[in-house]
C-alpha angles and dihedrals in degrees: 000000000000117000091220078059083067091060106058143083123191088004084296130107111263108227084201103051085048100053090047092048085048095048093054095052089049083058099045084043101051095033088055090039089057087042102056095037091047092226119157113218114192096208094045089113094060087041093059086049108048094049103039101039080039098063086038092057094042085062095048081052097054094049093056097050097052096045088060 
């Protein structure tokens, strides 16, 4: 299976699905990047929810408007 495959809904890429995909390795990205730079960032918190309940929200989303 091709991972693009993943990504898509009715052979066509899903927006939704992307920016979701894109949100969560932002996150892995960022989160590994303060890690290995030891760097303390005081709004991390709201960071790690904005972009994982993000992407979360974004798929329920998703979900409601295509069963309409």
């Amino acid at each position: 299976m091709n991972l693009i495959e993943i990504l898509k809904e009715n052979d066509k890429l899903s927006l939704t699905r992307v920016l979701s995909v894109l949100s969560f390795i932002f996150f892995i990205v960022v989160s590994i990047y303060l890690l290995v730079t030891n760097r303390p960032w005081i709004h991390y918190e709201t960071f790690a929810y904005i972009t994982c309940g993000g992407a979360l929200g974004t798929q329920i989303a998703n979900k409601v408007s295509n069963n309409k």
